[in-house]
N, C-alpha and C positions, 0 to 999 in steps of 0.2 A: 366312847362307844362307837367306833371305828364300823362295827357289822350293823347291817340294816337289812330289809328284804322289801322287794317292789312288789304290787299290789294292782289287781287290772284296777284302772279306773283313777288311780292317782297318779299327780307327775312325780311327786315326791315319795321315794321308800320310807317308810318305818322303820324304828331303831327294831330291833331284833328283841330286845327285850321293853316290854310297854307298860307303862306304871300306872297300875289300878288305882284307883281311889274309893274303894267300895269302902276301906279302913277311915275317912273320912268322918268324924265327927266330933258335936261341940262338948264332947269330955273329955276329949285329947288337948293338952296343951297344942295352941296357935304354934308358937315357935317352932317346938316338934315337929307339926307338918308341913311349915311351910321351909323348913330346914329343908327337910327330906324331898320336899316340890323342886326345892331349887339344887340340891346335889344332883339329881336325877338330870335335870338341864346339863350343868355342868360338866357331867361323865359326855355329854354330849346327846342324852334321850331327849326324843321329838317329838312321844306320843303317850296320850294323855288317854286313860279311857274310864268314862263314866256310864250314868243310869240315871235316869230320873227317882226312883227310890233307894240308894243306896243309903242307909245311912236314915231312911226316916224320909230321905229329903235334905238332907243336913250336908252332903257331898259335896252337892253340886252348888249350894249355898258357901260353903266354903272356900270352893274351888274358885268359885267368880273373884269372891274378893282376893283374894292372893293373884289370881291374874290383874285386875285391876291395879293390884300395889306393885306386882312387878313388870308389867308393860308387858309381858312372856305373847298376849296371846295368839297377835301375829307372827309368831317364832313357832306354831307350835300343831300339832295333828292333833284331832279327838275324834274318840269314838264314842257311841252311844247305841242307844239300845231303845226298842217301844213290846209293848205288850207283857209288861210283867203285871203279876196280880198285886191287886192293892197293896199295899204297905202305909201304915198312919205313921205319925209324924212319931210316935211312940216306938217305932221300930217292928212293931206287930204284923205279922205276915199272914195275911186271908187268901189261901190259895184258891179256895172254894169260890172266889168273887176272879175268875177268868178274864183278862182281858185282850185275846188275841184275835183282833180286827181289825180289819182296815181302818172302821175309826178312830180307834186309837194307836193306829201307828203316826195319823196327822195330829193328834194330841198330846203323844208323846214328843214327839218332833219338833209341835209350836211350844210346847213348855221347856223343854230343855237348853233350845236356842233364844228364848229370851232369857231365862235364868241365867244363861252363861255367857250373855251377849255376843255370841255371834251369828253369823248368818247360811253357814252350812255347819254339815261333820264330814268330817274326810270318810269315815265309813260310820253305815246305821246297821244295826240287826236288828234279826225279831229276838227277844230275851226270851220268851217261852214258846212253845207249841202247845196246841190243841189239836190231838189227830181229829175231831169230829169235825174241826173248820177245814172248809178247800183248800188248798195251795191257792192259786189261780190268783181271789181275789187280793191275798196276801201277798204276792206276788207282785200283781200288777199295780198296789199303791205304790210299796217301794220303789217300783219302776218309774210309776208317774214325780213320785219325789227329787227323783234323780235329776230325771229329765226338767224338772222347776229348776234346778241347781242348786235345792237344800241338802244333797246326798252328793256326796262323789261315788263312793262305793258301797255296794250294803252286801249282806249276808246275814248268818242264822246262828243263832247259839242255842245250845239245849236241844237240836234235832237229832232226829233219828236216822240213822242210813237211809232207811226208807223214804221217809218224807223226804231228807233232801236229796234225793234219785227224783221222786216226784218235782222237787223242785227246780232243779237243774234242766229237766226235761220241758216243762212246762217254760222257764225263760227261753230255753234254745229257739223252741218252736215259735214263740211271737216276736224273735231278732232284739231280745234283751240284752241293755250290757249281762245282766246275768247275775247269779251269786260270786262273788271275791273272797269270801273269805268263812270261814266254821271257827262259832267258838263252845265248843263243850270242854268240860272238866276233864284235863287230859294230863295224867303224871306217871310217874313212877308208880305210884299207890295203887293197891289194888282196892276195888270199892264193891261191897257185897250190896251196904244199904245205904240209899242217895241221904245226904244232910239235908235236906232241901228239897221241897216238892216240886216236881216238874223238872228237877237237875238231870244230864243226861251225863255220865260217866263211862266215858271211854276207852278204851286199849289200843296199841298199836297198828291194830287190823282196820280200826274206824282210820285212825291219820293217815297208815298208807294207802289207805284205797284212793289217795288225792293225790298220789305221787305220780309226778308229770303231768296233770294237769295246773289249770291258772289259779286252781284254788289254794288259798293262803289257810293253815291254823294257824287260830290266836288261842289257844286254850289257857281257860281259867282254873284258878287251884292246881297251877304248875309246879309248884314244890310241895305239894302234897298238905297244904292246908296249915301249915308248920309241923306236921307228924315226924319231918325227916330232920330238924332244925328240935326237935326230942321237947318243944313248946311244951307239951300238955301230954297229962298222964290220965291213965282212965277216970282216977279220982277228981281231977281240975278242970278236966276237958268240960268245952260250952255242948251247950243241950247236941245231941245227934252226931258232934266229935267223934266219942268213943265209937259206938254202932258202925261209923260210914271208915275209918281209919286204923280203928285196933283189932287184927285180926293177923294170922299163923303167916299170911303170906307177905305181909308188912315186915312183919317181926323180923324174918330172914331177909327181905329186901334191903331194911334197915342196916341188918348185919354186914352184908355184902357193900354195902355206900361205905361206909365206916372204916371197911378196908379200904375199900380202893382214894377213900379222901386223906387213908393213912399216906397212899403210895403218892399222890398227886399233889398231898403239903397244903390241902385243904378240908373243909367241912361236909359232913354228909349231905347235909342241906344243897353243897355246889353239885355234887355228884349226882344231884336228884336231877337239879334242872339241868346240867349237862348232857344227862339222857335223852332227855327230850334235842337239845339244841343237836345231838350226836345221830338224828333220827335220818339224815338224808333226803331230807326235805323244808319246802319252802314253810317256816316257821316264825313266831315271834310271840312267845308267849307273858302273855299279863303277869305280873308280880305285884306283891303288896307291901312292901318293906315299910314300916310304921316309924323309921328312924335311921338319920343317914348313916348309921355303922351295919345297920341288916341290907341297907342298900347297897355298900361296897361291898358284903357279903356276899350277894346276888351278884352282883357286877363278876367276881373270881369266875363263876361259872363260865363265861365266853370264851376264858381261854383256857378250858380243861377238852382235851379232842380224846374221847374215849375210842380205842379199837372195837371191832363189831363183836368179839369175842367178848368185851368186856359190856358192851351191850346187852348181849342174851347171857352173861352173867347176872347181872344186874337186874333182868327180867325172869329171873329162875327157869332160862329155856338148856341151860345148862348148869354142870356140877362145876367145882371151884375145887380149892382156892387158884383165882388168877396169878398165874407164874409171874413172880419178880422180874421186870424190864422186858416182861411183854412189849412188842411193839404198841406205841399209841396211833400211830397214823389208820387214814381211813382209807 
């Protein structure tokens, strides 16, 4: 994994594509994941991204021991995340029990770095928003974390344009490193109704608005959740699947990957995250591959270079079918 993208605040880039662990847990065969832990190294990925409740708790619990057996975790970037709402160790998500404040951004912080024994993360965000909390004081823990040196970089995931205009402006003005990085739910897919309370699902209009500047997307549910990989059908789909991914403007999106992964000798699935990687900016979006064959699946998409025409094809901003040996370059 040759492509990477630098980040204010680190010396070291990010692989371009960054392996989630939120799939982490103790019902999955050990081997299975720690297969797929270490193909991921091996293609050459260098970043690890976690959450203190993925999984129940069970994630990050995992994660440590497989770094402990494999020595990986000086080799290696994580990110992490503070302020999501409760989650028991059952898996049970209490949205209504909020927890976005500063002190639990130092709570989230000291728990995940002992859990996973070490002693910063190369990037921290907030995981959820509360418009009714200030920017300001949210703001300035992270900042103060930084400057301890348990944070190299942080930023925000699940914000809204808004707030993070609010936010951006609020670091400029007190000489902050500032936000590095947004991560919202950002795909091919179009998303009418969020899976997930507090989730913020985006379009192209939210990622370029950060074009030429030093902000970095890492968007989550980058291949669309498995929708485009044909995983789950209305019937099988897990609870909020169907609602947030089956819908008229999918249906045709789908259509159109399908072709064009006919023409490029790959799967719809690569043509979803190619989209994204084909966006013309600085990117590196999280994936979840639960097994190192959907890993090297994922991996094909780096080197598909979609033309911009086949872009706002693929975005329904235009009508089709794309002409046989269209040019690919950008």
């Amino acid at each position: 994994m040759e492509k990477n993208v630098k980040i204010k605040g680190l010396e070291s880039p990010v692989s371009q594509l960054i392996m989630g662990t939120a799939w982490l847990d103790f019902n999955r065969e050990a081997k299975v994941m720690e297969a797929t832990l270490e193909a991921y190294v091996a293609a050459g990925g260098n970043t690890l991204d976690t959450g203190r409740f993925y999984g129940g708790g069970a994630a990050e619990k995992i994660l440590a021991k497989w770094l402990d057996r494999s020595g990986l975790r000086g080799r290696l970037l994580f990110t992490s995340k503070a302020g999501h709402y409760y989650v028991n160790e059952q898996n049970e998500h209490f949205p209504e029990l909020s927890r976005v404040r500063p002190d639990c951004i130092a709570e989230d912080l000291d728990f995940s770095l002992d859990h996973l024994g070490l002693d910063h993360f190369d990037i921290f965000m907030m995981h959820r928003d509360n418009p009714e909390v200030p920017v300001a004081p949210l703001i300035d823990q992270l900042e103060e974390q930084h400057r301890a040196g348990r944070i190299r970089a942080y930023g925000l995931s699940n914000w809204t344009l808004p707030r993070v205009g609010e936010a951006l402006e609020y670091a400029a003005s007190r000489g902050y490193q500032g936000i590095s990085v947004l991560s919202p739910s950002y795909s091919l897919a179009t998303v009418h109704s969020p899976r997930w309370p507090g989730c913020e699902y985006v379009n192209d209009d939210y990622a370029l608005a950060f074009k030429g500047t030093e902000v970095v997307i890492l968007p989550w549910g980058a291949q669309g959740g498995g929708y485009f990989s044909e995983t789950w059908t209305r019937e099988n789909a897990p609870a909020g699947f169907a609602d947030c991914y089956f819908n008229a403007e999918n249906e045709e999106k789908l259509k159109r990957a399908k072709e064009l992964a006919r023409k490029y000798g790959a799967l719809p699935v690569n043509i979803a995250l190619a989209y994204l990687l084909n966006q013309g900016l600085p990117i590196a979006p999280v994936i979840g591959p639960r097994s190192p064959g959907e890993l090297a699946a994922s991996l094909r998409a780096l080197d598909i270079r979609l033309s911009p025409a086949e872009v706002d094809y693929l975005a329904l901003r235009r009508g089709g079918p794309i002409v046989e040996g269209m040019a690919h370059e950008r």
